[in-house]
PDB file of N, CA, C and O in Angstrom:
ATOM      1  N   UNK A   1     104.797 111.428  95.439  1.00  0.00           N
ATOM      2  CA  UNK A   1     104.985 112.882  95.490  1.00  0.00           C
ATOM      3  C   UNK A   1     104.493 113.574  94.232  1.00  0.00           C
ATOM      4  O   UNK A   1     104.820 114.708  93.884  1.00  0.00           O
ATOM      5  N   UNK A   2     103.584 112.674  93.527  1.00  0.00           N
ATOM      6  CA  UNK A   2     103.667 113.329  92.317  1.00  0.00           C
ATOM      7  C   UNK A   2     104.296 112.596  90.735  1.00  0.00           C
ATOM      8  O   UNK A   2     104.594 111.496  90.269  1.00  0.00           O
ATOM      9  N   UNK A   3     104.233 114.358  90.262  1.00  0.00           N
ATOM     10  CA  UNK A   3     104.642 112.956  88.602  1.00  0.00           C
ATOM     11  C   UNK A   3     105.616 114.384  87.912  1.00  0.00           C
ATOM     12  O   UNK A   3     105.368 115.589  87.947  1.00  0.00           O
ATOM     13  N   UNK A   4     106.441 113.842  87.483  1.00  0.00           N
ATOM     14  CA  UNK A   4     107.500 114.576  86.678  1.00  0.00           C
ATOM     15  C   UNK A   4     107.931 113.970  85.178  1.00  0.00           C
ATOM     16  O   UNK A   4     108.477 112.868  85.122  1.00  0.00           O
ATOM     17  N   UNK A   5     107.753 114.473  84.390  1.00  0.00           N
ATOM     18  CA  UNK A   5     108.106 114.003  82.963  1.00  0.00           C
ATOM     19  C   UNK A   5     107.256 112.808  82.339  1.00  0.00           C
ATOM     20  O   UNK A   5     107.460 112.262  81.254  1.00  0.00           O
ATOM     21  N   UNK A   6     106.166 112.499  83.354  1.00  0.00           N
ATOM     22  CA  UNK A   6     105.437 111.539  83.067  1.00  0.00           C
ATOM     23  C   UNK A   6     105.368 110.265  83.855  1.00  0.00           C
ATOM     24  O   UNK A   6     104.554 109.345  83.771  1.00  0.00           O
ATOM     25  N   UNK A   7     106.775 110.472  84.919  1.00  0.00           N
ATOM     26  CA  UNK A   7     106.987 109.227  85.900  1.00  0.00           C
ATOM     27  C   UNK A   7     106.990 109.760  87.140  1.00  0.00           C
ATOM     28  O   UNK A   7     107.662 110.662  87.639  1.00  0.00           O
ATOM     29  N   UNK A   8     106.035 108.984  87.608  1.00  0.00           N
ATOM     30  CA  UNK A   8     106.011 108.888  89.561  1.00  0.00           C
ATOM     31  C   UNK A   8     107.007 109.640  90.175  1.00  0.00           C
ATOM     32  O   UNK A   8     108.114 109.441  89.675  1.00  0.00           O
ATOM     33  N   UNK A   9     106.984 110.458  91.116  1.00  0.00           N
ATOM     34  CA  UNK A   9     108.234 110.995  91.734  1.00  0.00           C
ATOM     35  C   UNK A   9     108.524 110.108  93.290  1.00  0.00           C
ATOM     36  O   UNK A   9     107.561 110.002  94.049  1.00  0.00           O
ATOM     37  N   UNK A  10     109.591 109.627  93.613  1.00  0.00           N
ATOM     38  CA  UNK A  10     109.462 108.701  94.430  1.00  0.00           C
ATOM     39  C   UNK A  10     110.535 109.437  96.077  1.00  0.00           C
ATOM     40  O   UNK A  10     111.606 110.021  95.912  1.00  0.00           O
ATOM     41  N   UNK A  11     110.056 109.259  97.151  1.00  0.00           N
ATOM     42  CA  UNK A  11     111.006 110.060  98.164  1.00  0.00           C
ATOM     43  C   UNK A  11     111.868 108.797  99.102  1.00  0.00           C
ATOM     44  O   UNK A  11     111.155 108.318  99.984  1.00  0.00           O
ATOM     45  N   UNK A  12     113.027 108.318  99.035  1.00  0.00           N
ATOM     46  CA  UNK A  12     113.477 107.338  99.528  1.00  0.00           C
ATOM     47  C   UNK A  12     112.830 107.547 100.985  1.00  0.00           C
ATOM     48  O   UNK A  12     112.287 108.571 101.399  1.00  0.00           O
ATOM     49  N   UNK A  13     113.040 106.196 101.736  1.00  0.00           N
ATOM     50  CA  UNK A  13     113.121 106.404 103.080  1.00  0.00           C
ATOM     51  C   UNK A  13     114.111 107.223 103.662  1.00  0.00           C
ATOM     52  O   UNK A  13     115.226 107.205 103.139  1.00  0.00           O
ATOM     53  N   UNK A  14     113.898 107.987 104.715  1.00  0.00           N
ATOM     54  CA  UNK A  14     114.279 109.018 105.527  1.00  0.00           C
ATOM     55  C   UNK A  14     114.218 108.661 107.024  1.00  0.00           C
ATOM     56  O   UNK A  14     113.171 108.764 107.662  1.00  0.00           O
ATOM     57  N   UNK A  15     115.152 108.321 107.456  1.00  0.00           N
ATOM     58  CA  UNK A  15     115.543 108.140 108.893  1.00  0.00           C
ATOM     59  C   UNK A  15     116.838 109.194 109.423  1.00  0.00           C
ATOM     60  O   UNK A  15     117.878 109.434 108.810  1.00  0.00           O
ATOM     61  N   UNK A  16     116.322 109.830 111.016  1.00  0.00           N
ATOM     62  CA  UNK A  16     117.104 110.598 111.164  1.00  0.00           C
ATOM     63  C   UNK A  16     117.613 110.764 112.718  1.00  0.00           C
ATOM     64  O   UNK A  16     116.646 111.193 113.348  1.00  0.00           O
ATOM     65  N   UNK A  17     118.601 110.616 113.478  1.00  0.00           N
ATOM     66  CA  UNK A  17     118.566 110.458 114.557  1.00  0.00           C
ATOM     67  C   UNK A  17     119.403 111.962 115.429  1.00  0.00           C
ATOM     68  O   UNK A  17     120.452 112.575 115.231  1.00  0.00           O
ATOM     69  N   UNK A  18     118.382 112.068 116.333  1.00  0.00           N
ATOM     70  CA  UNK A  18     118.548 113.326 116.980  1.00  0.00           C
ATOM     71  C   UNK A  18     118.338 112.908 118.422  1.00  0.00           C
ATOM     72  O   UNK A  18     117.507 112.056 118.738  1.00  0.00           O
ATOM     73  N   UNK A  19     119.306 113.690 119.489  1.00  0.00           N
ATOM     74  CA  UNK A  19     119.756 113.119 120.516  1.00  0.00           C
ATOM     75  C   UNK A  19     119.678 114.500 121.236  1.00  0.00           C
ATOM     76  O   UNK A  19     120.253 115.526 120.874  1.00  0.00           O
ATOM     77  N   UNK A  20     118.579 114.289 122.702  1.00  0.00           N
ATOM     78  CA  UNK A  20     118.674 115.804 123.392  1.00  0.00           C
ATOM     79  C   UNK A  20     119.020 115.333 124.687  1.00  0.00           C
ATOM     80  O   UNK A  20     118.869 114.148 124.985  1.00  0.00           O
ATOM     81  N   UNK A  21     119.458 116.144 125.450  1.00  0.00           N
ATOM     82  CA  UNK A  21     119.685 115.884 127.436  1.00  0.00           C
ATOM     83  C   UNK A  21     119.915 117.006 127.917  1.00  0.00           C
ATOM     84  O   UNK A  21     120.606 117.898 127.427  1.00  0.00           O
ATOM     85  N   UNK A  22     119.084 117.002 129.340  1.00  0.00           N
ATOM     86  CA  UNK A  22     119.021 117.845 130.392  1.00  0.00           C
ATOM     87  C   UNK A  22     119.413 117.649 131.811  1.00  0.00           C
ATOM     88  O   UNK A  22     119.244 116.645 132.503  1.00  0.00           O
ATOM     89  N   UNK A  23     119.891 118.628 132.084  1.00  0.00           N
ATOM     90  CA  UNK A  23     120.551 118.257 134.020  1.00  0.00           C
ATOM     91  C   UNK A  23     120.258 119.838 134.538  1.00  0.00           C
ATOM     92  O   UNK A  23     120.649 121.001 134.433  1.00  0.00           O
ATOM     93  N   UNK A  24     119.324 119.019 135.137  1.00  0.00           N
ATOM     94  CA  UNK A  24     118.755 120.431 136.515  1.00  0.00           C
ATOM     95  C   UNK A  24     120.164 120.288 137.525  1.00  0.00           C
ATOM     96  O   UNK A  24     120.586 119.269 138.074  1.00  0.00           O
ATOM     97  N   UNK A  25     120.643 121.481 137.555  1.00  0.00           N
ATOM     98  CA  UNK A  25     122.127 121.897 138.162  1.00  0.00           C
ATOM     99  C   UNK A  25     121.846 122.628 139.803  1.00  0.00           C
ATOM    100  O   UNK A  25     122.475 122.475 140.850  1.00  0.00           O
ATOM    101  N   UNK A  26     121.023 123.191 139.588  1.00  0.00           N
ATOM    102  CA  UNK A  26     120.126 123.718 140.975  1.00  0.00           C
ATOM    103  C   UNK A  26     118.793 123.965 140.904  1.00  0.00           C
ATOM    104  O   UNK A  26     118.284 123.668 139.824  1.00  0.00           O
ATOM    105  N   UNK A  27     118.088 124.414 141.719  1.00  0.00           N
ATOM    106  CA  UNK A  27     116.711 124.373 141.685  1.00  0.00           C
ATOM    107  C   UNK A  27     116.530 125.888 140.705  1.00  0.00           C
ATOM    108  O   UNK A  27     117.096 126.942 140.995  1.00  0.00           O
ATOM    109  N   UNK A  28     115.490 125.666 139.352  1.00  0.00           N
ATOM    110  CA  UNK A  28     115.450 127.221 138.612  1.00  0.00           C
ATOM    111  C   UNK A  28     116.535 127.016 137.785  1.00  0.00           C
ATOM    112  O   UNK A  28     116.506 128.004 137.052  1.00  0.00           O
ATOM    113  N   UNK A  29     117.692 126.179 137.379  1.00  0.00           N
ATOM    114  CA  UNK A  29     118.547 126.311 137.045  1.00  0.00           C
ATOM    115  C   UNK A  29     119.160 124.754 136.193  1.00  0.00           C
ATOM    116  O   UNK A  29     119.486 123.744 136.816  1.00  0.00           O
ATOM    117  N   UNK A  30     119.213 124.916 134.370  1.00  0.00           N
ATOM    118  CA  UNK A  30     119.025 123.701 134.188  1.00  0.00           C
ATOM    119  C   UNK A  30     120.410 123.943 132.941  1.00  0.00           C
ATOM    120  O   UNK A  30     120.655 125.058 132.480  1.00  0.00           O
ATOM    121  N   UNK A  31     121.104 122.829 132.592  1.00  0.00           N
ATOM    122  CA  UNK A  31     121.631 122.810 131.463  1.00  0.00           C
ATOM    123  C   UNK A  31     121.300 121.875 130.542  1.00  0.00           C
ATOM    124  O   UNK A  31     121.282 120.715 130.954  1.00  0.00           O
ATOM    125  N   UNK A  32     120.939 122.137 129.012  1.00  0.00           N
ATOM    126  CA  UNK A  32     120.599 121.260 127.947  1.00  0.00           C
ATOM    127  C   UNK A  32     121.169 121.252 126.803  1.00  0.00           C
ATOM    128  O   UNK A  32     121.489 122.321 126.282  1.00  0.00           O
ATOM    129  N   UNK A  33     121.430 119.938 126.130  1.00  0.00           N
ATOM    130  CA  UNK A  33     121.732 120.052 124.806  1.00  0.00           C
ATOM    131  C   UNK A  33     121.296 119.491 123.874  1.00  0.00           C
ATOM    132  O   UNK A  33     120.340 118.854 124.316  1.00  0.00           O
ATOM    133  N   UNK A  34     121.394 119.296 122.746  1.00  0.00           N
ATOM    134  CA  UNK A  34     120.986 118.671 121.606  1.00  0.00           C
ATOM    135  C   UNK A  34     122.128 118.786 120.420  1.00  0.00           C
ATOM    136  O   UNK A  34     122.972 119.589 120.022  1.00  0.00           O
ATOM    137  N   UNK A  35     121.540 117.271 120.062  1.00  0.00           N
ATOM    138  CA  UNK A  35     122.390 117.239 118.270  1.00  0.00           C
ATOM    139  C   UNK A  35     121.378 117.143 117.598  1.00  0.00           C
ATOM    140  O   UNK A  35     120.428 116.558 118.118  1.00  0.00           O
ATOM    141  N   UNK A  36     121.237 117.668 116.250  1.00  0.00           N
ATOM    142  CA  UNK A  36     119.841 117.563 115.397  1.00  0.00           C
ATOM    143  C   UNK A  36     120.367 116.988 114.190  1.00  0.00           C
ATOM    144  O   UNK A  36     121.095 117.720 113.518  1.00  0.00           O
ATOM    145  N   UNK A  37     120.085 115.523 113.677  1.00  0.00           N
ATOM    146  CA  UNK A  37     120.717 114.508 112.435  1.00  0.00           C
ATOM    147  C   UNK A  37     122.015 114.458 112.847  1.00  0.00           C
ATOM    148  O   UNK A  37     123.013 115.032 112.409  1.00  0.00           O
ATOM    149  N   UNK A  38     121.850 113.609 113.849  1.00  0.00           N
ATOM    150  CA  UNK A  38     123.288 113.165 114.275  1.00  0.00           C
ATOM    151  C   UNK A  38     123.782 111.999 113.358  1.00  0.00           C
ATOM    152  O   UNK A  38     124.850 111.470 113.662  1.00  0.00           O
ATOM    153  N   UNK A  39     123.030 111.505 112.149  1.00  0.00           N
ATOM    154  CA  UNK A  39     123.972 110.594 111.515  1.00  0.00           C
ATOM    155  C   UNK A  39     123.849 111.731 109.994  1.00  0.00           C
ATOM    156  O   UNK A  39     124.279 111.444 108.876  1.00  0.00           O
ATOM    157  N   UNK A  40     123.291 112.759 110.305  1.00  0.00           N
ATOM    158  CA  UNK A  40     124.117 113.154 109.226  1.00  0.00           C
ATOM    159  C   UNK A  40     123.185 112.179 107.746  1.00  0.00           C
ATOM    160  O   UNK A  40     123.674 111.596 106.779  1.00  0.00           O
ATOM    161  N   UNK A  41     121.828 112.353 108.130  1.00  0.00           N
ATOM    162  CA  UNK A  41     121.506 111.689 106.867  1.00  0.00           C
ATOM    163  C   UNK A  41     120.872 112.461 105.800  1.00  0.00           C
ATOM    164  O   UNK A  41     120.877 113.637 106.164  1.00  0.00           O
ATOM    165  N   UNK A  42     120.290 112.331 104.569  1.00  0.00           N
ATOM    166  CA  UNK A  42     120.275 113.152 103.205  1.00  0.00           C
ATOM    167  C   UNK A  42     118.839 112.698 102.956  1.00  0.00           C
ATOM    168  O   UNK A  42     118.466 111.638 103.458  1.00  0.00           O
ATOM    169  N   UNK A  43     117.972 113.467 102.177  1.00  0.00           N
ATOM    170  CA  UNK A  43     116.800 113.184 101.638  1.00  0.00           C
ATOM    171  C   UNK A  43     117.376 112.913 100.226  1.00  0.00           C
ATOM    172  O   UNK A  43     118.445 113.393  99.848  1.00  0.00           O
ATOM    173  N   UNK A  44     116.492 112.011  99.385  1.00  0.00           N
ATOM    174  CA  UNK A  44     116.636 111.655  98.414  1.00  0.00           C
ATOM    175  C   UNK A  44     115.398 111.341  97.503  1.00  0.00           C
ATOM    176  O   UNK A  44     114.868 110.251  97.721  1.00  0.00           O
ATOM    177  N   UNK A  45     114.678 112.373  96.202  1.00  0.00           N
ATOM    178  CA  UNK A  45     114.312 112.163  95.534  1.00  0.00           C
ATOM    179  C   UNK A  45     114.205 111.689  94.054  1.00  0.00           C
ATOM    180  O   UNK A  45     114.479 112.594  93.265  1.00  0.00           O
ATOM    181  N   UNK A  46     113.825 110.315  93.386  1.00  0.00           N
ATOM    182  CA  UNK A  46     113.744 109.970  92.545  1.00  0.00           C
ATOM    183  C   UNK A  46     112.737 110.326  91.363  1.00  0.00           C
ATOM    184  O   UNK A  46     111.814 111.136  91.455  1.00  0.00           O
ATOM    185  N   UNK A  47     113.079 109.567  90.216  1.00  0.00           N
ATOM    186  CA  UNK A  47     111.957 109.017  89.402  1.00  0.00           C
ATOM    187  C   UNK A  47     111.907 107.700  88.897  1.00  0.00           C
ATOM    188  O   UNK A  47     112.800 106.952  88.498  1.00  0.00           O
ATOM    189  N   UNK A  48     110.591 107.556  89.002  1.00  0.00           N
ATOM    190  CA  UNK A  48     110.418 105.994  88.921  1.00  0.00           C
ATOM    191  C   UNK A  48     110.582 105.401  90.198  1.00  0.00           C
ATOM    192  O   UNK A  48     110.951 106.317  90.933  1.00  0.00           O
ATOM    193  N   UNK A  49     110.482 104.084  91.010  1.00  0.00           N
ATOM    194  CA  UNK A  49     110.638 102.601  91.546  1.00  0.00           C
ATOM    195  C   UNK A  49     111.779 101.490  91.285  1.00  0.00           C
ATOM    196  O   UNK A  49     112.362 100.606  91.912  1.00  0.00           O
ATOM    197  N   UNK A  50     111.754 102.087  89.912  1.00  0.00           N
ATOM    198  CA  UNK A  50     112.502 101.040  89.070  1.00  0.00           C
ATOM    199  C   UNK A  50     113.726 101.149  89.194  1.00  0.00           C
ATOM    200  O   UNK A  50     114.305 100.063  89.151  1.00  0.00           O
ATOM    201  N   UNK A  51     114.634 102.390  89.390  1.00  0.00           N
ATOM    202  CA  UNK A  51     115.903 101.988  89.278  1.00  0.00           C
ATOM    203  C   UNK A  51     116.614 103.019  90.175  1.00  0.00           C
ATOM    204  O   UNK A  51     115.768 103.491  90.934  1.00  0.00           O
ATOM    205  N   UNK A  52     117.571 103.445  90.347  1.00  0.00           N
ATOM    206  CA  UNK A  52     118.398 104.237  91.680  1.00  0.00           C
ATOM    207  C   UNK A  52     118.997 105.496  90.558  1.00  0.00           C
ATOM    208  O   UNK A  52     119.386 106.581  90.991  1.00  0.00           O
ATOM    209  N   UNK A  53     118.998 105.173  89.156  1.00  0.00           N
ATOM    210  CA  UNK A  53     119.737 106.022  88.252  1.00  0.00           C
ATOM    211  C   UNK A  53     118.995 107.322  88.097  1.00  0.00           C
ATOM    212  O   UNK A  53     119.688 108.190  87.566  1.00  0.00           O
ATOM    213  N   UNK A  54     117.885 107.659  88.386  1.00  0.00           N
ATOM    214  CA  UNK A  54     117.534 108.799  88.035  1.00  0.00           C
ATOM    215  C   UNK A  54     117.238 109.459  89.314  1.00  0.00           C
ATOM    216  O   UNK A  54     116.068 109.408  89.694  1.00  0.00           O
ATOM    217  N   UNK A  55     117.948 109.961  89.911  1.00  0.00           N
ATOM    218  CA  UNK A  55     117.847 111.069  91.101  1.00  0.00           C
ATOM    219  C   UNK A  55     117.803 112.062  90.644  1.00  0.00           C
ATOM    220  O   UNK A  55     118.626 112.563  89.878  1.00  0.00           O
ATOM    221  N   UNK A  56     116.617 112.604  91.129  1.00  0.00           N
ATOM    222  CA  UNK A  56     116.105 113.867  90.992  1.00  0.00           C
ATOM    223  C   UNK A  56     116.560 114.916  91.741  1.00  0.00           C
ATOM    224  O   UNK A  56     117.041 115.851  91.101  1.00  0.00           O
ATOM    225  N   UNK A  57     116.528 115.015  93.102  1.00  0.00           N
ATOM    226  CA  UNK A  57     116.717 115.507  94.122  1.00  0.00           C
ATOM    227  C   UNK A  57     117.529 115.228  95.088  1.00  0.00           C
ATOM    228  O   UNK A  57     117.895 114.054  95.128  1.00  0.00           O
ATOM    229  N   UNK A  58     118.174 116.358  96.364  1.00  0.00           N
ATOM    230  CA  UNK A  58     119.013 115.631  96.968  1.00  0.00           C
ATOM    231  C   UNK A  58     118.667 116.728  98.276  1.00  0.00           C
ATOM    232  O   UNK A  58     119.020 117.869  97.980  1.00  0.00           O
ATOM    233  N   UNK A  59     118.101 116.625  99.545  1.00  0.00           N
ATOM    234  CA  UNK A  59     118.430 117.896 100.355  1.00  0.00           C
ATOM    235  C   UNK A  59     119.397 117.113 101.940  1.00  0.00           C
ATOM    236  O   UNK A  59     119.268 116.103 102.632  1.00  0.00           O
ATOM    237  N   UNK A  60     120.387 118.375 101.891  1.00  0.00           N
ATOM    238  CA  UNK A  60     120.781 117.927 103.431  1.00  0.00           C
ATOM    239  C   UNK A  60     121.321 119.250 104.038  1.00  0.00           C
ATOM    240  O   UNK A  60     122.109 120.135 103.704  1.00  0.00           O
ATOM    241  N   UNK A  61     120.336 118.891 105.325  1.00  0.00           N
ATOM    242  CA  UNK A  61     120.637 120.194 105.717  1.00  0.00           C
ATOM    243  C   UNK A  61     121.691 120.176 106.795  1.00  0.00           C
ATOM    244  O   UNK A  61     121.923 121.346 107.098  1.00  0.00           O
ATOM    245  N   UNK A  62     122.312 119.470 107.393  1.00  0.00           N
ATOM    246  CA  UNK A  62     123.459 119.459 108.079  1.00  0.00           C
ATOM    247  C   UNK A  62     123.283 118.773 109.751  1.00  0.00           C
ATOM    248  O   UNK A  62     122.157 118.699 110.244  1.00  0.00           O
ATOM    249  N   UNK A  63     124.138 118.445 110.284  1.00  0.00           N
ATOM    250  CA  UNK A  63     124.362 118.607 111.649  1.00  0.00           C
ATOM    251  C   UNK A  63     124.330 119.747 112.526  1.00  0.00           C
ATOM    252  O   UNK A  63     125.054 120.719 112.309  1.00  0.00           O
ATOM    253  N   UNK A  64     123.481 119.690 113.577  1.00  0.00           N
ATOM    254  CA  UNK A  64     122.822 120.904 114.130  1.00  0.00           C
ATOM    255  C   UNK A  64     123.178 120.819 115.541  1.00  0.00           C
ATOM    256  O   UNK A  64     123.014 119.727 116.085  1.00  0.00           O
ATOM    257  N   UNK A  65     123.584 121.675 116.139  1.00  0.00           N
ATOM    258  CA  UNK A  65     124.027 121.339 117.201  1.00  0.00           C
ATOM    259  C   UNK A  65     123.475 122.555 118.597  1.00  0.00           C
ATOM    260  O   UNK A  65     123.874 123.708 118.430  1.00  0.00           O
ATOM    261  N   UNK A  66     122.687 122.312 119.770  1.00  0.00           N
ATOM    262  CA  UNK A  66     122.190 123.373 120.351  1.00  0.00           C
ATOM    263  C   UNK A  66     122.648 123.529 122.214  1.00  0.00           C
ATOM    264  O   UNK A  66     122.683 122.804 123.208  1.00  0.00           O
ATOM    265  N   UNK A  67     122.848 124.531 121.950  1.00  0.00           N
ATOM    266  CA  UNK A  67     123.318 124.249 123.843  1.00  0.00           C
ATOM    267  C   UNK A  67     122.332 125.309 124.519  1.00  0.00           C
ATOM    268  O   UNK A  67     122.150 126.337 123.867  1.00  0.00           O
ATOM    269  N   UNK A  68     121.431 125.146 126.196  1.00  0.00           N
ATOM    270  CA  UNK A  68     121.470 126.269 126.383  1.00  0.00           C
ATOM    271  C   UNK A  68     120.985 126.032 128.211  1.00  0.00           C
ATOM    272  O   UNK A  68     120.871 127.008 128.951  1.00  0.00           O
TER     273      UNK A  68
END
C-alpha cells in the first residue's frame, strides 16, 4: 500500500461474509433480504511484515442489514 515513515505499509487479509435471499411470494411480487459482514470483520493496517505491534490503521464499518 505504500510506505510510511520509511516502512512498507502492509493491509492484513480481509475476509467478509455477506448473506442475501429471495422468495417470489406471487407473480410481480418478491421478498428479499440481506446481511452485509455478517461476521462482523475489521480491516487492518500495518507497518512492516515483521511484527503485529505497529498497527496503523483500523476500519469497521459495521453489520448491515437490508430488507425489501
Amino acid at each position: 500500500l505504500g510506505l510510511n515513515s520509511g516502512l512498507n505499509v502492509y493491509q492484513d487479509p480481509y475476509e467478509q461474509l455477506d448473506v442475501n435471499a429471495s422468495v417470489n411470494l406471487y407473480d410481480g411480487l418478491s421478498l428479499t433480504a440481506a446481511v452485509i459482514n455478517l461476521t462482523k470483520s475489521e480491516s487492518e493496517t500495518r507497518l512492516g511484515n515483521d511484527t503485529d505491534a505497529r498497527l496503523l490503521n483500523t476500519s469497521y464499518s459495521g453489520r448491515r442489514y437490508y430488507a425489501g
